[in-house]
Each structure stands twice: as C-alpha cells, then as structure tokens.
KEFIPA-749603 format. One record per residue (C-alpha): x, y, z; residue number from 1. Coordinates in pm, 1 decimal, always signed. Example, Ala and Ser with C-alpha at 12.3 -4.5 7.8 and 13.67 -1.06 7.14 Angstrom:
BEGIN
R       px       py       pz seq
R  +1230.0   -450.0   +780.0   1
R  +1367.0   -106.0   +714.0   2
REM end
This chain:
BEGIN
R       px       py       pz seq
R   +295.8   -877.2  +8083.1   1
R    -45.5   -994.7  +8202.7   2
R   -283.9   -712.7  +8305.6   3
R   -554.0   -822.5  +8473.6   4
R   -916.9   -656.5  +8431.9   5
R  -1132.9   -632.1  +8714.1   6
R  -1524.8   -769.4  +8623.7   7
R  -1733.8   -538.0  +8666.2   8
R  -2010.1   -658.4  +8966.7   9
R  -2365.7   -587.2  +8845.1  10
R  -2626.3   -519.0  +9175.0  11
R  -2914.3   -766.6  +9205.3  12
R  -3266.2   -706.3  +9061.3  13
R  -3523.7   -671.5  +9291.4  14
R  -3691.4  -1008.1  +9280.9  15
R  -4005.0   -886.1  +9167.0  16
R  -3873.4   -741.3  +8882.6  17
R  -3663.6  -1084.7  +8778.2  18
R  -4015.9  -1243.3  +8841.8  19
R  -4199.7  -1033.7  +8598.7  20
R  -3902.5  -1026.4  +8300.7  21
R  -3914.3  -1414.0  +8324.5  22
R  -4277.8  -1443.5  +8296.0  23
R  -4286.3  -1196.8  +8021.2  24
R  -4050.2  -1448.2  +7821.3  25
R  -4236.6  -1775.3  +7908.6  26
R  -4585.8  -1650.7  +7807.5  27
R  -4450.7  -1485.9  +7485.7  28
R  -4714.5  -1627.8  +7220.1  29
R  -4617.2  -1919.2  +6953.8  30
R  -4899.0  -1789.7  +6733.7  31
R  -4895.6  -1565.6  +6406.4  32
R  -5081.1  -1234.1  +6547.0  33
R  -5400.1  -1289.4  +6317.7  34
R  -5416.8  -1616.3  +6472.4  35
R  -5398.6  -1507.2  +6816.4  36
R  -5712.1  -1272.0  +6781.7  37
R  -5907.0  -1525.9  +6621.4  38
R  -5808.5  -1734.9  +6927.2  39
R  -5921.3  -1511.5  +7235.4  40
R  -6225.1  -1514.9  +7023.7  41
R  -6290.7  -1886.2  +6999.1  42
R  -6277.0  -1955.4  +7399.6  43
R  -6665.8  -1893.7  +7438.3  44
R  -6742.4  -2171.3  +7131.7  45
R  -6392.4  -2433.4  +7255.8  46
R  -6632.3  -2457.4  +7599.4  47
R  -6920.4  -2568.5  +7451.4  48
R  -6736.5  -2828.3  +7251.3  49
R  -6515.9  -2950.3  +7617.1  50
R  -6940.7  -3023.3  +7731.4  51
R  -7012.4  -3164.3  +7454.0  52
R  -6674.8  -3407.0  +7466.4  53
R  -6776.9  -3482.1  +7844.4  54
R  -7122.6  -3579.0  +7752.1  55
R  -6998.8  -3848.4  +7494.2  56
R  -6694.2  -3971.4  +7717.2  57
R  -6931.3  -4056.6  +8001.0  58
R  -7114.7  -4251.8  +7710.2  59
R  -6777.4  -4405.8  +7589.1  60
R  -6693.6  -4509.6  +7963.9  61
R  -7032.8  -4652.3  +8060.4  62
R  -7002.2  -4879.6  +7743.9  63
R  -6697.8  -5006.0  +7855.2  64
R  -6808.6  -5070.7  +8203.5  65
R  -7129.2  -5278.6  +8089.2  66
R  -6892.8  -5502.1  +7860.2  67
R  -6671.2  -5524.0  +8197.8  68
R  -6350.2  -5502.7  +7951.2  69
R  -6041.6  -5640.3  +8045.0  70
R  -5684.7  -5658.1  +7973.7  71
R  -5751.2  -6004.4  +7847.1  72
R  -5939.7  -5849.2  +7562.8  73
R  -5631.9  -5734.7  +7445.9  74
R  -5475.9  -6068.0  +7352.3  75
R  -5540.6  -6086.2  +7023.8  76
R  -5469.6  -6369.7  +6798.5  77
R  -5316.9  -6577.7  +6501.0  78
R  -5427.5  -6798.7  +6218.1  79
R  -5803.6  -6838.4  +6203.1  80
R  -5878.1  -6623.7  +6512.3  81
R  -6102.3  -6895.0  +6653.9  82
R  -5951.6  -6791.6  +6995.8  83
R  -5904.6  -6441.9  +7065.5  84
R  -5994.9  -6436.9  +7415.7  85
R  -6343.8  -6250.3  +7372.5  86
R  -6177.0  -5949.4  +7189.4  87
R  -6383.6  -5913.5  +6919.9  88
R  -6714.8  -5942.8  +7075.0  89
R  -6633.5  -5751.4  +7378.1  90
R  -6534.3  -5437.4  +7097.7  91
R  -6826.7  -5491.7  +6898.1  92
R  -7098.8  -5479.5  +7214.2  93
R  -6898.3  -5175.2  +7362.6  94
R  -6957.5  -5008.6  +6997.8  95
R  -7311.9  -5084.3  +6904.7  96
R  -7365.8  -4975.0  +7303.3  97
R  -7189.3  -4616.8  +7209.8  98
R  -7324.8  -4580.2  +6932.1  99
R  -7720.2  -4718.6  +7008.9 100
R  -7731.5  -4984.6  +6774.0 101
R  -7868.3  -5359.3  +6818.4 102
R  -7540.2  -5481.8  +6699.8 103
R  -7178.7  -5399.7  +6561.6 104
R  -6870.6  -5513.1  +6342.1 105
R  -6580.2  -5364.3  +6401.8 106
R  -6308.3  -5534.5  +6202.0 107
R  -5916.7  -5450.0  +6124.1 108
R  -5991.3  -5603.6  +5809.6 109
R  -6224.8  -5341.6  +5663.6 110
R  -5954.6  -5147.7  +5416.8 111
R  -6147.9  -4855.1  +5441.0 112
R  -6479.1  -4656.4  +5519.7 113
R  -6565.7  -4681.4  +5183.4 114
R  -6479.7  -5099.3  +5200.5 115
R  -6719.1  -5080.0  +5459.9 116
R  -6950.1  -4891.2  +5305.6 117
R  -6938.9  -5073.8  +4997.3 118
R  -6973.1  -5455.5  +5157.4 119
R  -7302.5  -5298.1  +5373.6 120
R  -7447.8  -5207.4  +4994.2 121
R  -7345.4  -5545.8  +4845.8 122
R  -7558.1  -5746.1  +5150.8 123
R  -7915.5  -5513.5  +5117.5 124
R  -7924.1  -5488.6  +4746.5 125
R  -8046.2  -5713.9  +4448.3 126
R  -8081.8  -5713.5  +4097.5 127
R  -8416.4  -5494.8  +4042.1 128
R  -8350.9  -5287.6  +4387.6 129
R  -8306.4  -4915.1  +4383.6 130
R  -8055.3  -4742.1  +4582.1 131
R  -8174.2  -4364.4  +4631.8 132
R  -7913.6  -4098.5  +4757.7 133
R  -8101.2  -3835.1  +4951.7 134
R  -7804.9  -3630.7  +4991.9 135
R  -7688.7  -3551.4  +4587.3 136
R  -7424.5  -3692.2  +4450.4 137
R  -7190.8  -3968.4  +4656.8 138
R  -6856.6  -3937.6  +4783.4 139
R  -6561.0  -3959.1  +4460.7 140
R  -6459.2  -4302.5  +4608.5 141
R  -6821.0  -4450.0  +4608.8 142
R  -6878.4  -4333.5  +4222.4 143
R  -6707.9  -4703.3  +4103.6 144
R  -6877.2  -4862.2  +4381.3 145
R  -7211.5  -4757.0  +4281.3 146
R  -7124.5  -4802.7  +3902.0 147
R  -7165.2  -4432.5  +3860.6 148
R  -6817.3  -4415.3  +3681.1 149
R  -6651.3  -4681.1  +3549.7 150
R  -6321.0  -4760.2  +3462.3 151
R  -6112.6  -4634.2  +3175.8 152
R  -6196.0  -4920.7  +2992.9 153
R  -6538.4  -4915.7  +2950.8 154
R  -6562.9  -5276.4  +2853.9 155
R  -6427.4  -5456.2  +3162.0 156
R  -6697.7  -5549.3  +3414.8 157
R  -6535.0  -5479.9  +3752.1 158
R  -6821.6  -5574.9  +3980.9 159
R  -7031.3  -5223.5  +4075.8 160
R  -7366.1  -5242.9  +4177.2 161
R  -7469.7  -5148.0  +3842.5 162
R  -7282.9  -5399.4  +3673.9 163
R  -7504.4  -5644.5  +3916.3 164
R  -7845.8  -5509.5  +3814.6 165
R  -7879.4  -5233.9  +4107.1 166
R  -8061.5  -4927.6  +3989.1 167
R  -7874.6  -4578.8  +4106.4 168
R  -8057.7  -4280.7  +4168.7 169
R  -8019.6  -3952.0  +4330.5 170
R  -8217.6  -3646.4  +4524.7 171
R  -8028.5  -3305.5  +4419.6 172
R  -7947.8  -3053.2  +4707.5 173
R  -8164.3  -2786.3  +4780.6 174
R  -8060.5  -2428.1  +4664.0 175
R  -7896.8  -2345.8  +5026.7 176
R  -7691.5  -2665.8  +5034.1 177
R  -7950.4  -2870.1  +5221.2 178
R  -8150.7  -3159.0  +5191.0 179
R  -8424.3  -3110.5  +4927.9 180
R  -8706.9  -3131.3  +5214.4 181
R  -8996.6  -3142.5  +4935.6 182
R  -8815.2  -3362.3  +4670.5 183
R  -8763.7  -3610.2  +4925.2 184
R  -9149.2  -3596.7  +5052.6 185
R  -9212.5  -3774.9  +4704.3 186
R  -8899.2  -3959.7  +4595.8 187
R  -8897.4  -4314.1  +4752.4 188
R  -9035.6  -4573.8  +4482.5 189
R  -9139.0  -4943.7  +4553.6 190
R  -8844.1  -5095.3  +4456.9 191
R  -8642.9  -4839.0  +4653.6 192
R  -8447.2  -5116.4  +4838.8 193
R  -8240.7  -4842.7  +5039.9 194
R  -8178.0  -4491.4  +5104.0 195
R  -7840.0  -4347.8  +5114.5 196
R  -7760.0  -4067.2  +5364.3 197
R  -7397.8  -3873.0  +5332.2 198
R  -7351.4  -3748.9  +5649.8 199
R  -7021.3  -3577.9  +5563.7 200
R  -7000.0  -3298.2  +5290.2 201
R  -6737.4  -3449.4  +5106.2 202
R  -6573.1  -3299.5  +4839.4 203
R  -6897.0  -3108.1  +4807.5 204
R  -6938.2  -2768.4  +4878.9 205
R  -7226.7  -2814.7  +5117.2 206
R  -7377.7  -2812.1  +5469.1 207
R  -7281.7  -3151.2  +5660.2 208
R  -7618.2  -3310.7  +5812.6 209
R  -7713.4  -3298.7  +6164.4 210
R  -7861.4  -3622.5  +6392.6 211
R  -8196.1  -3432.2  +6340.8 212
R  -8178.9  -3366.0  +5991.0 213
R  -8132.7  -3738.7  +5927.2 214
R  -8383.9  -3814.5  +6174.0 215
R  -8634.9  -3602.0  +5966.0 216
R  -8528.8  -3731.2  +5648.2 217
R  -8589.8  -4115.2  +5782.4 218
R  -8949.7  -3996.4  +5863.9 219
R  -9006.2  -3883.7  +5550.3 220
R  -8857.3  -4182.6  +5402.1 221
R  -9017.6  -4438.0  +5642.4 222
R  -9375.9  -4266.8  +5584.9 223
R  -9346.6  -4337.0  +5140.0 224
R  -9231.1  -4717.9  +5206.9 225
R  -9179.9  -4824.2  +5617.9 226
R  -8924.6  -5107.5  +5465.7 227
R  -8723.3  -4887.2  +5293.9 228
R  -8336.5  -4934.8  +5425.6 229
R  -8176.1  -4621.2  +5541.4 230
R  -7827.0  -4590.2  +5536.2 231
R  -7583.1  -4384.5  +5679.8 232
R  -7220.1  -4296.5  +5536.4 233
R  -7117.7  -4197.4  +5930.8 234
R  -6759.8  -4069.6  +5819.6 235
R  -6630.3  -3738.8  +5979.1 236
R  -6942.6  -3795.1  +6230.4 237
R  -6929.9  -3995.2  +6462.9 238
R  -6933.0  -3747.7  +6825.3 239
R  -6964.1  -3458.7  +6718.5 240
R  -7270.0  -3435.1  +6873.3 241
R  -7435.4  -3635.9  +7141.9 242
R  -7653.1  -3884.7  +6943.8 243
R  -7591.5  -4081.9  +6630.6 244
R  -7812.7  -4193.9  +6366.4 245
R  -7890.7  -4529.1  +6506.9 246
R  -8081.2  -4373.6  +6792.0 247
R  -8294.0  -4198.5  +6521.1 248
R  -8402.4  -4522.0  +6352.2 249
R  -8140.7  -4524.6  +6084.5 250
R  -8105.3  -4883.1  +5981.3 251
R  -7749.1  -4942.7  +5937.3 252
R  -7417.7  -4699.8  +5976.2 253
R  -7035.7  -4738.3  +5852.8 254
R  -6718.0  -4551.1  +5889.2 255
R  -6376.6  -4591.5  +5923.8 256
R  -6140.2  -4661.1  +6234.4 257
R  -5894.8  -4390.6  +6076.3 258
R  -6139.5  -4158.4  +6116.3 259
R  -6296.5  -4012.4  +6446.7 260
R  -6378.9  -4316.5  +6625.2 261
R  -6004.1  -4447.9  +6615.1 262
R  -5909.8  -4192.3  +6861.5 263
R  -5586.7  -4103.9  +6632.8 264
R  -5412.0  -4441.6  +6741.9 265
R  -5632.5  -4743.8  +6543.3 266
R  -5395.6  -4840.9  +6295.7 267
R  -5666.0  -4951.0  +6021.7 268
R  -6035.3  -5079.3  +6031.8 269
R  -6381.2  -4972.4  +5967.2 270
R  -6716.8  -5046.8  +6104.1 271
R  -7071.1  -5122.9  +6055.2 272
R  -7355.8  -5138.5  +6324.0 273
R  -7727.4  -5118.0  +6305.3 274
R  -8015.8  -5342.7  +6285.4 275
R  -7871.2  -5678.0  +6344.7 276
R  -7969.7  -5919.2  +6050.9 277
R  -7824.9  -5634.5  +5866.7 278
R  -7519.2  -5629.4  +6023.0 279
R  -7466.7  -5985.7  +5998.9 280
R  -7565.1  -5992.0  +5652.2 281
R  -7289.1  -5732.4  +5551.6 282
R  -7060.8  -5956.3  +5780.4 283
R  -7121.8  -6218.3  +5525.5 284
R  -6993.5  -5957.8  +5257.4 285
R  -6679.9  -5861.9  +5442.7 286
R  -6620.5  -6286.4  +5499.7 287
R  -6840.2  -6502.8  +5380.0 288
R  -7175.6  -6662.6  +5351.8 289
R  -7196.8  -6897.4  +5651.0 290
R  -6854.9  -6791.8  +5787.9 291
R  -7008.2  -6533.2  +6012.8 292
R  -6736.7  -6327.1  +6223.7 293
R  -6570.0  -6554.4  +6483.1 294
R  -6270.9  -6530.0  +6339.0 295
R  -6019.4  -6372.7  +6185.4 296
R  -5669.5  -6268.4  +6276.4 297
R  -5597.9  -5994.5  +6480.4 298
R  -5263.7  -5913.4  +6686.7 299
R  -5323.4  -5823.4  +7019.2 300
R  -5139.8  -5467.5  +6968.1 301
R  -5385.0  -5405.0  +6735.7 302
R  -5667.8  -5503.7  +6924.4 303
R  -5556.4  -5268.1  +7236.7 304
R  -5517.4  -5001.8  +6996.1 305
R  -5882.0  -5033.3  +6854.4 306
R  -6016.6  -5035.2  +7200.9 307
R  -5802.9  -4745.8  +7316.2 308
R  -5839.6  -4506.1  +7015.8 309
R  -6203.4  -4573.5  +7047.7 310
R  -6200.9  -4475.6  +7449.2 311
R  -5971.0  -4154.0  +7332.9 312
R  -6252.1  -4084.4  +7040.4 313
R  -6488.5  -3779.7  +7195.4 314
R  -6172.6  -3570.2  +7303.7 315
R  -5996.6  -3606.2  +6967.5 316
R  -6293.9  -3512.6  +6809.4 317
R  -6370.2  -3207.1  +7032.9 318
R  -5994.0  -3092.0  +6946.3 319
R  -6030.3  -3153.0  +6580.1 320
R  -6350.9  -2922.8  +6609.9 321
R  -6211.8  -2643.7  +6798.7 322
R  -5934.2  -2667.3  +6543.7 323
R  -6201.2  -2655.4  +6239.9 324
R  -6331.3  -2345.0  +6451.5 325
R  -6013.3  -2176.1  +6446.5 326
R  -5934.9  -2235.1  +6057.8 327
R  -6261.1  -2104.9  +5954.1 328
R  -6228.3  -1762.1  +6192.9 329
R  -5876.9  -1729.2  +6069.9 330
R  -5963.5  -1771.4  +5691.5 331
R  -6275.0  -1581.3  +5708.7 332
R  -6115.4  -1282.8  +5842.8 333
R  -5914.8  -1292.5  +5550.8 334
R  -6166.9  -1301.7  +5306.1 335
R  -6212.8  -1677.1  +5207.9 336
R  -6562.2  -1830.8  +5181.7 337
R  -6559.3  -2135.3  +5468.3 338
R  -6822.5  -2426.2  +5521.4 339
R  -6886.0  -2420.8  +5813.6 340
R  -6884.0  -2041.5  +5938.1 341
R  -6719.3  -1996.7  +6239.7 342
R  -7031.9  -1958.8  +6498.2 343
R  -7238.2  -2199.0  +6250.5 344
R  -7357.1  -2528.7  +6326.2 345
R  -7095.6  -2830.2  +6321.0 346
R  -7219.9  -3198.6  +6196.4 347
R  -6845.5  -3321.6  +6143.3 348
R  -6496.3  -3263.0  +6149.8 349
R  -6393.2  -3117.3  +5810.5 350
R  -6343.2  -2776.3  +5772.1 351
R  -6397.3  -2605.7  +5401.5 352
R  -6211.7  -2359.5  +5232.3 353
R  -6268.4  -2223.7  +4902.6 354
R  -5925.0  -2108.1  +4774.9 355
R  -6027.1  -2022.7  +4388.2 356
R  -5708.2  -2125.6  +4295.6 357
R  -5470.7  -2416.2  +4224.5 358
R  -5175.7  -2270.2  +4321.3 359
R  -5356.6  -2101.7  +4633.7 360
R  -5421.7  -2462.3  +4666.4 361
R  -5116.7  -2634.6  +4633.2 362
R  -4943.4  -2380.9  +4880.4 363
R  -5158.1  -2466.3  +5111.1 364
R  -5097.7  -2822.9  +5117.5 365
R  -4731.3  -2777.8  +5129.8 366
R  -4769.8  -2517.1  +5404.0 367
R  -4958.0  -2762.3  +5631.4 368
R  -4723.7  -3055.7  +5539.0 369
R  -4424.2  -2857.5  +5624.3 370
R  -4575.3  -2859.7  +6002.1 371
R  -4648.0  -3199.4  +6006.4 372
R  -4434.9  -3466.2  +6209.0 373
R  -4363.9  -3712.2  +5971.7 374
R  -4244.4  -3620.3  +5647.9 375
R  -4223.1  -3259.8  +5715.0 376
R  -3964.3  -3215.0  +5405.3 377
R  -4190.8  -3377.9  +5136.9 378
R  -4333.9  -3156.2  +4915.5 379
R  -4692.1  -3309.4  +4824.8 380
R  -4778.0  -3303.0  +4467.8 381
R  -5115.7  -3326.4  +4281.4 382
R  -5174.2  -3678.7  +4129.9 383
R  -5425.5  -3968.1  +4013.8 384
R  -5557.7  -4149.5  +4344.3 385
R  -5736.9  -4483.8  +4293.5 386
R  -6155.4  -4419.8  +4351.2 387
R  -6090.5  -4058.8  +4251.1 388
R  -6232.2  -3875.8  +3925.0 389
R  -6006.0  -3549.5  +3947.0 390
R  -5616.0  -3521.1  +4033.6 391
R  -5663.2  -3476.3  +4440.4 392
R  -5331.5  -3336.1  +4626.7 393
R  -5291.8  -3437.3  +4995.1 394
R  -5052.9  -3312.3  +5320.0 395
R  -5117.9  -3570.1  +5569.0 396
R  -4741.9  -3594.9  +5766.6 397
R  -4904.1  -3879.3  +6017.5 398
R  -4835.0  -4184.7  +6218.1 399
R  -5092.5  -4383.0  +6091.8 400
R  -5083.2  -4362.9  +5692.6 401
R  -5363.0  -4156.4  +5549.8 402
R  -5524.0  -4127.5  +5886.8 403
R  -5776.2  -3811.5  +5881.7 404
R  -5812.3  -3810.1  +6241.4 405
R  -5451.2  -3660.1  +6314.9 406
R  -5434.0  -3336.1  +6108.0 407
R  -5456.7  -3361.6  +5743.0 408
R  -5591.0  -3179.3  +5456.5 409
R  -5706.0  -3264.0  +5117.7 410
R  -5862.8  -3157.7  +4791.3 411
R  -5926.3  -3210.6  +4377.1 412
R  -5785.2  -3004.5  +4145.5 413
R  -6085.4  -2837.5  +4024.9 414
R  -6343.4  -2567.2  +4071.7 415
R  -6377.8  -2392.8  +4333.7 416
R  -6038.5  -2496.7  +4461.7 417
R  -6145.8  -2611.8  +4777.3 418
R  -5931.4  -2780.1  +5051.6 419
R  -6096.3  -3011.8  +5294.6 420
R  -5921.2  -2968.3  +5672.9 421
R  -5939.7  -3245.9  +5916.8 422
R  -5796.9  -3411.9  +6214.3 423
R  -5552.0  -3288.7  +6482.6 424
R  -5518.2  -3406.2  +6803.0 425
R  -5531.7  -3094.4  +6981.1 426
R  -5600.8  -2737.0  +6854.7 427
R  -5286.1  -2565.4  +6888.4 428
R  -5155.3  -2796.5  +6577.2 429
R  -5359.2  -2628.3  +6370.4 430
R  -5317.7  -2271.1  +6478.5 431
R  -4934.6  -2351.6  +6423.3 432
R  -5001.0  -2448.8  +6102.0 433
R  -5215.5  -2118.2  +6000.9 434
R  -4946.0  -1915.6  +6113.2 435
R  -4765.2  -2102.1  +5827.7 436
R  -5022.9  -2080.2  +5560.3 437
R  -5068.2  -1733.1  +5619.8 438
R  -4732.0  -1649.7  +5524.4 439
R  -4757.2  -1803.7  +5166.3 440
R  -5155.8  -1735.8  +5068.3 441
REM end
C-alpha cells in the first residue's frame, strides 16, 4: 500500500528578514577573533600606507611615460642579445628615473641581491682599500663575500674581498639599535674606499634605516673624506617610503628583483643604479671588462615580467606593510617583543618576532607554510643554506622560488629565536595565516 504524506507548506519570510539572514552569513568574518580586533585597529595606519603607495605609483607611471614604453620592449631575445628591441635600456632608464639615479642595471642575470651586491663591491675596491660598514655587522650571506667567514676549509682561497687585499671594518650599533651617530662622526679613514649602508635589519635584531637616516649618515661620511663611496644594500626598501637613497647622494644602490621592486611576478634578477661610472664599472663585474651591457639573453616573457612586476611594485609593497602592521599588533598583544612596533616607524618590509624558542620557531614556520599556495603539505625543516653561518628554517609556499615579496618567513636557529616575516601580496594573506599560528604558539 502506498500512503502518501502531504509536505508540509512553510509561509514566506518577509523579505526583509531573508535580506538580513543572508547578509548576516556573507559578512560572517574569515579571521581568528584576536585577529579581527587587531584589524579594526589597523584601518587608521593601512590609509596612510594606500597615500603613501599612490605617491610612489604616480612616480612608477611617470617613469614609464618619459621612456614612452612599448609593447615592443617586451620582445626579448636569444643568443648574444645584441637585438632585443630596446628592452634593456628602456628598463634600465625607467629604473634609475624611479629610483633618482644617473643610471641603472637591471639584469635577469644577477642570481641574487647579494650577487649584486657583491659584483658592485668587486668594481670600487682594491687591494689597500677599506670597506667600512656603518651599520654593524653585514647580512649572513655577505660574511663570505666580504671574507668575514670563510669556508670550512680554511686553506682554500675562494675569492672574498679579503682574500684580494680589501681591508673589512665595521661601526657597532648604538645601544637603542641605531646608527652609532658619534662613532661614525670619526670613523672614515683615508683609505676608506667605501662605506657600506644595510638598509634592511637582517637577521639582526635592530631598527631598519630610514631615507633620512642614510642621508645623515652620508653627511657625516662625505664631511671626513668627500670621495668616500657610499653604498647602499637597498633590499626590503625600495618604496616604502617616498624617496630612495640615490636622491640623498648615496653613490650606488643594489637589490634584488625577488624582492619589492619585482612586484611579486619578476621571476629572478637584481639591480644596481647610482652614479654612472659606477654603475658601469660593476657592469663590467657582472660581464666583463670591455663587454659593457648590450647584450645578453633575455626571453621576452621575462622581460614583460620585469617591467610589469616593477609597475605592480608600490602596491605590493604597501600590502606587504599593512600585513607587517597586522603581525606585529597581533603578536604584541600576545606578549612577543616585535621590531617594528605596531604604530612605529617602517623603513622596510620585514616584520620581527622574537619567539625565544626553537620549537616556538619551527611551529611557526610550519604554521605559515601550511597556508601557503604551493607546497602547502611540506613540512619545512631547519637545515645548512649556502652563505649562511647558523641552520636557518624557511616557509616560503610561492610561485617564484624563494621570492620574499609574496609571503614568506624565515629565521636561524639561534638566540633570540627570531623569525623574519615578509612579502604578501595583499594583507588578508597574512591575517589568514595568524589565525593559524595562533592556534599552535
């Protein structure tokens, strides 16, 4: 027998009713309740970073309007590069326009910003010369470089500056962090070839440098010897404010296209602009002597990404600040010492936090590369990295390998246990990802 059950008719809502249950469930927050406090809080300081990114996009855009680029830029090429269609100058005048600088190279075939960094040194220094660091101690990758460490076998000559005759010196922080203001009134010698400015903190635990705090130290380095070199390491820099170092007389800058001025999308690359028999002379470095830089493969995918990424630059920047903002709230509130503070000053992207632990550490790694795109299900593990003195462990799930312009974190395993934040290309990544972190810290 089939009995049949009447269904049972339910009356309309009133529509204003079904309005307000469905906007209720669309608005519903994606963020870990800590996280959304530290948020509403943040607006104020996210608007002064959105004038800040408008200022240096109208920059950006005006430098790519005097260069009148073109899709033909794009081309790229094969071989020798001897004909790339204008490409590479047109990217090198829109970049030393940016960034105020007589001239630019901006090169795929820089490995890295320490590559850069590293063939700028080799062109301005001689047997005899002195390089000074007026910041303390150098980035870990720069330590070989310099000839500050060596290798594990301390008889193999691998090329440093030391090993070439360069003399290394260095100008301690100051007590708070800061540039030793009175130690660097008296520091520059005669045969101090060039000074050495860290803009970034590294894996330091101290204040980044402000445009006007290098500006100040080149006048007191200019006023002891007026042909002293000064030298900027620009990584982690470049936009965050509204100048850069070359309009404050700083003789030569480098950095690295996988940082902030490849927009998230330059696959690989670095840079180096200032004064321009400098910049040709570490051209020579990157080349060689009497090959200049008209050539050089590049394909044109590559080249459209390098012009792009750089266009993008100031609003990935600005997002990878508001998200070093929100980190630093968040992890205050919990009781974490963070460099910056959250209403401090901001001279670059990277975001501090002592976690006075390894395994505070290591969770926190895994936590942010469990939110990452790619390679969400690896579990990062401390390990030896070539340039490094100290195990370092790394969570950076990205598109372009290593890039710390999407978001990324990093650290050594040693005292204080402090993990570098970096990257994202917009905020809410990273308040995702502390909604993660704290569930495990």
């Amino acid at each position: 027998m089939v009995v049949t059950v009447p269904l049972s008719v339910s009356r309309p809502l009133p529509v204003g009713l079904v309005r307000r249950r469905r906007l209720s469930c669309s608005c519903s927050s994606p963020f870990h309740p800590e996280v959304e406090r530290a948020v509403e809080s943040l607006y104020g300081k996210y608007r002064e970073i959105d004038s800040r990114v408008a200022i240096n996009s109208a920059r950006v855009l005006t430098a790519f309007k005097n260069a009148r680029i073109a899709p033909h830029h794009f081309g790229g090429c094969t071989g020798y590069g001897h004909d790339d269609g204008g490409g590479r100058e047109a990217l090198d005048s829109v970049f030393a326009d940016i960034f105020g600088s007589e001239s630019a190279v901006v090169r795929s075939q820089f490995f890295s910003g320490t590559h850069a960094i590293a063939c700028a040194l080799f062109a301005i220094l001689r047997p005899g010369d002195e390089l000074l660091a007026v910041a303390g101690a150098p980035y870990d990758t720069l330590e070989e470089v310099i000839g500050i460490r060596g290798p594990s076998d301390s008889n193999i000559n691998i090329g440093s500056l030391k090993d070439f005759g360069v003399c290394y010196r260095e100008v301690p922080l100051a007590a708070d962090g800061g540039l030793d203001w009175n130690a660097l009134g008296c520091s520059v010698r005669p045969e101090t070839r060039c000074a050495f400015i860290q803009r970034s903190c590294g894996y330091s635990w101290r204040k980044s440098l402000g445009v006007s705090d290098i500006q100040r130290a080149i006048s007191l380095i200019k006023a002891q010897n007026k042909d002293c070199i000064v030298m900027v390491d620009n990584c982690y820099g470049e936009f965050v404010e509204t100048s850069e170092p070359p309009m404050v007389r700083a003789d030569l800058i480098a950095g690295s296209l996988i940082k902030n001025p490849g927009g998230t999308i330059a696959p690989c690359g670095g840079y180096i602009a200032g004064r321009k028999e400098l910049v040709e002379a570490a051209a020579a470095r990157l080349s060689a002597p009497g090959l200049g830089v008209d050539f050089g493969s590049v394909p044109g995918h590559v080249m459209r990404s390098l012009f792009q990424g750089l266009f993008l630059s100031p609003q990935m920047v600005g997002e990878a600040l508001k998200g070093g903002l929100l980190i630093a709230e968040v992890m205050k509130f919990r009781g974490y010492l963070v460099q910056p503070c959250p209403l401090g000053p901001r001279h670059d992207t990277v975001q501090a936090v002592q976690l006075q632990s390894r395994e505070r550490l290591i969770k926190f790694c895994e936590a942010v590369q469990r939110c990452c795109p790619i390679g969400s299900f690896v579990k990062p593990t401390p390990g030896s990295t070539p340039g490094y003195a100290s195990e370092v462990i790394f969570a950076d799930g990205t598109f372009v390998d290593g890039s710390t312009s999407e978001l990324s974190c990093d650290g050594p395993l040693r005292e204080p246990y402090a993990v570098f934040c970096q990257g994202g290309t917009h905020w809410t990544q990273w308040a995702l990802v502390l909604g993660e972190i704290l569930t495990v810290i």
